[in-house]
C-alpha positions as CSV (number, residue, x, y, z in Angstrom):
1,X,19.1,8.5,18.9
2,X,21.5,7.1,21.0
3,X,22.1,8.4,25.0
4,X,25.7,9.4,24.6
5,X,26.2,9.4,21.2
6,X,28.0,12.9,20.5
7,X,28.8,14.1,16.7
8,X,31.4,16.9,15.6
9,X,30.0,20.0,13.9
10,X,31.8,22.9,12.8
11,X,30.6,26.3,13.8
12,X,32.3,29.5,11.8
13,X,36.4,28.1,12.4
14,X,35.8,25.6,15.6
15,X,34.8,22.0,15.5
16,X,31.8,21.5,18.5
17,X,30.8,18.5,20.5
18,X,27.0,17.8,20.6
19,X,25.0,15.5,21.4
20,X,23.6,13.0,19.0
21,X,20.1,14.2,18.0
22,X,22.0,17.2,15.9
23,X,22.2,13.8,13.6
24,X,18.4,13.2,13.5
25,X,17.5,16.8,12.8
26,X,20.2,16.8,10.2
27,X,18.3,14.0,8.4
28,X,15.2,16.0,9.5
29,X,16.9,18.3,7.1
30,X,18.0,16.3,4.7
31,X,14.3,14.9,4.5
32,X,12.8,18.1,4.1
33,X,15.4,19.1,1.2
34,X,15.5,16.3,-0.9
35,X,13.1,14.6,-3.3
36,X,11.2,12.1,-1.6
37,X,12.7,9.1,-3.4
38,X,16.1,10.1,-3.1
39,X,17.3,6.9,-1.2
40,X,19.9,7.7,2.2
41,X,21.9,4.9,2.0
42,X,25.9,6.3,1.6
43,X,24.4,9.6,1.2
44,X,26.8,11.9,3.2
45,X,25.1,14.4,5.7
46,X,26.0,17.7,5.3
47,X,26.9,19.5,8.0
48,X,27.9,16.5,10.7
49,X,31.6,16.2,10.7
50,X,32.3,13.8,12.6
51,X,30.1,10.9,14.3
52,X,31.8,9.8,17.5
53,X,31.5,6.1,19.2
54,X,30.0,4.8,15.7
55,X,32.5,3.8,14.2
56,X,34.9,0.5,13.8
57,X,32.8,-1.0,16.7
58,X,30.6,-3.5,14.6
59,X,31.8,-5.7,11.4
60,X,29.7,-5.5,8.3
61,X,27.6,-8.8,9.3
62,X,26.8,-7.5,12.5
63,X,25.9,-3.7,11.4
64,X,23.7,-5.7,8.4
65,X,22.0,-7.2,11.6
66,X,21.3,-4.5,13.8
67,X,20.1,-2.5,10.5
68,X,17.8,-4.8,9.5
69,X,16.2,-4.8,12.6
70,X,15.4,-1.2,12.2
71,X,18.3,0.8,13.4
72,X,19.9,3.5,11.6
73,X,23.6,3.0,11.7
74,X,25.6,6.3,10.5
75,X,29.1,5.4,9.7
76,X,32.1,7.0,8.0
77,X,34.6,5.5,5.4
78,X,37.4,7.5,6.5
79,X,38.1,10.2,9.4
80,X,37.3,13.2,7.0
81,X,34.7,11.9,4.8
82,X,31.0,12.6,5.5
83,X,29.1,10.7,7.8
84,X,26.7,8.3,6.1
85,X,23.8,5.9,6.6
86,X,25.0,2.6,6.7
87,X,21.1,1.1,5.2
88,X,18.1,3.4,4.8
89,X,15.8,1.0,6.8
90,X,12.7,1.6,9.1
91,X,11.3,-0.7,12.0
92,X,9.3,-2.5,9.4
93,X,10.9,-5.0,7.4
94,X,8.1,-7.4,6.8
95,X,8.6,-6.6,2.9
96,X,10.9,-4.7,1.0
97,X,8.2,-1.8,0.0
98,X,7.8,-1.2,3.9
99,X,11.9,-1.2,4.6
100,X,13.2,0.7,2.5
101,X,12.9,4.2,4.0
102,X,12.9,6.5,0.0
103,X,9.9,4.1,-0.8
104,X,7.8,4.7,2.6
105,X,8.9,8.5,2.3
106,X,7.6,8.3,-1.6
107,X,4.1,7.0,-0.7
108,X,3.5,9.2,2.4
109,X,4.6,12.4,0.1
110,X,2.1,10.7,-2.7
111,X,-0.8,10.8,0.3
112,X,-0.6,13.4,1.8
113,X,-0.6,15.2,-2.4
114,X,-3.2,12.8,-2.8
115,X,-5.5,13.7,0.4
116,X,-4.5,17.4,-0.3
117,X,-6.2,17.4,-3.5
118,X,-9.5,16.0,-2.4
119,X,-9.8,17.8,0.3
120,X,-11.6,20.9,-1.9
121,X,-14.0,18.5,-3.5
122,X,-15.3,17.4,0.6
123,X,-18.4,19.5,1.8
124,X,-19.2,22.0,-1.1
125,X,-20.0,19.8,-4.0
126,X,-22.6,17.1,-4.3
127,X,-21.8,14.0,-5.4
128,X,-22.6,12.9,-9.2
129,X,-21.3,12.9,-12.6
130,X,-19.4,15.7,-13.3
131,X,-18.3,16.2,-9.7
132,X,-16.3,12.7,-10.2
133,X,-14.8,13.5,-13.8
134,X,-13.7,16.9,-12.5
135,X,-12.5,15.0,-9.3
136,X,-10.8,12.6,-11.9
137,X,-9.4,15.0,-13.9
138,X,-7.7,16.0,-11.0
139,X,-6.2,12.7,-10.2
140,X,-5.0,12.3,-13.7
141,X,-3.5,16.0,-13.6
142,X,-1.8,15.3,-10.4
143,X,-0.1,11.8,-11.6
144,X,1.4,13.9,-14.5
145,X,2.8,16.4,-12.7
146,X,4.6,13.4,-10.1
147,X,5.7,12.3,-14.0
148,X,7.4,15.1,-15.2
149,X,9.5,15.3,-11.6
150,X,12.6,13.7,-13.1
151,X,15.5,14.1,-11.0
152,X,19.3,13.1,-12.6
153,X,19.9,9.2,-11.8
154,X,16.7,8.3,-9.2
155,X,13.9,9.4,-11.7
156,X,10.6,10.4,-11.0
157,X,8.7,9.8,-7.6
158,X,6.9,7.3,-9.4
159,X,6.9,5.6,-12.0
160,X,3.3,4.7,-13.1
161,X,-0.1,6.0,-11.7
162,X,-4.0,5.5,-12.6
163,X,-6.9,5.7,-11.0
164,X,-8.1,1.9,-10.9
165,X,-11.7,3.0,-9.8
166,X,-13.7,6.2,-8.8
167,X,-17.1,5.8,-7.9
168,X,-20.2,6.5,-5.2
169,X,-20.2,4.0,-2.6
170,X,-23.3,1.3,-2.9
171,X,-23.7,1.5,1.0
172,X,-22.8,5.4,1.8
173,X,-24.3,7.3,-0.6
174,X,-22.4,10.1,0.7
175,X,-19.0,8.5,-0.1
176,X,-17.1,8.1,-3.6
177,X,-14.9,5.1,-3.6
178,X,-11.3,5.7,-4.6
179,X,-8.7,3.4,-6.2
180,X,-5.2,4.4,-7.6
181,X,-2.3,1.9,-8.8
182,X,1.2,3.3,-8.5
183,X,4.7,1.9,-8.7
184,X,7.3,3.8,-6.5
185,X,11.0,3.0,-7.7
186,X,12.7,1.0,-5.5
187,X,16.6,1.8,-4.0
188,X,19.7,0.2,-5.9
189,X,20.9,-1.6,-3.1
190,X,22.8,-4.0,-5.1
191,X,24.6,-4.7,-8.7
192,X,25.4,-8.9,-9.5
193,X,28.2,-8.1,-11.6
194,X,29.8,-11.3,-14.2
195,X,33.0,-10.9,-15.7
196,X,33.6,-13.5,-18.5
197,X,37.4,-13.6,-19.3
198,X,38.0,-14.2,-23.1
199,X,40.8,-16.5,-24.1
């Protein structure tokens, strides 16, 4: 959020000023209603008619600078087109799995499934055998279901997952040791397109 950054909203017939964090809870929003791999990047936001003071200030080098340090730029193509994110970036781009914001939303939405599942297995059972194949099960039953998500054009949340190792903990007898693999698809942020003219 930007101090003094106002966007345009329509309310019933009458186009509003507001300030700019009506932007941020609109991609609260948009967060909250979409899957979790849907990349933001040209995505319009619903609902935000018009972003003020954001536009035609910056060139394309200098608003692929400022984005890849972390900021989100919201942009429009033309004065009636919905406002969009210029790059889906965070503040982290040490790699391309940590800057990309669909693929940090896909593995905290796989976590927090993940953690959620587990959490019935801590403090009632005991630790052995069949508590870990059930646990496993589970797991298995749970990477399925993220599977069989398919959404039209950006695919499943992920697109492989297995449990590399479940087991009780050599030092904390007390503890079981988890390990899952997972491959999160990654944005289309670019197509290398060749033509070959044929004489």
């Amino acid at each position: 959020y930007i101090p003094n950054q106002e966007v345009v909203v329509t309310v019933g017939t009458t186009d509003v000023t507001v300030p700019g964090f009506y932007l941020c809870a609109a991609y609260g929003g948009m967060n909250a209603g979409n899957p979790p791999h849907q990349g933001f990047t040209n995505l319009g936001v619903v609902g935000i008619k018009t972003v003020r003071y954001g536009n035609r200030y910056f060139n394309d080098d200098q608003m692929g600078l400022i984005a890849g340090s972390g900021a989100a730029i919201v942009t429009q193509e033309t004065e009636t087109s919905l406002p969009a994110m210029y790059l889906q970036t965070t503040t982290d781009n040490s790699s391309i799995q940590r800057r990309e914001l669909s693929v940090t939303k896909t593995l905290d939405y796989y976590s927090i499934g993940l953690k959620s599942l587990m959490s019935k297995y801590i403090g009632p059972y005991n630790l052995y055998p069949a508590t870990l194949t059930s646990l496993k099960n589970d797991i298995d039953g749970y990477h399925a279901k993220l599977l069989s998500q398919n959404y039209d054009k950006i695919g499943t949340p992920i697109l492989t997952g297995v449990i590399k190792s479940l087991a009780q903990d050599a030092l904390e007898p007390d503890t079981a040791r988890l390990t899952t693999d997972i491959t999160i698809p990654m944005p289309l942020n670019q197509i290398m397109a060749t033509v070959e003219v044929i004489s």
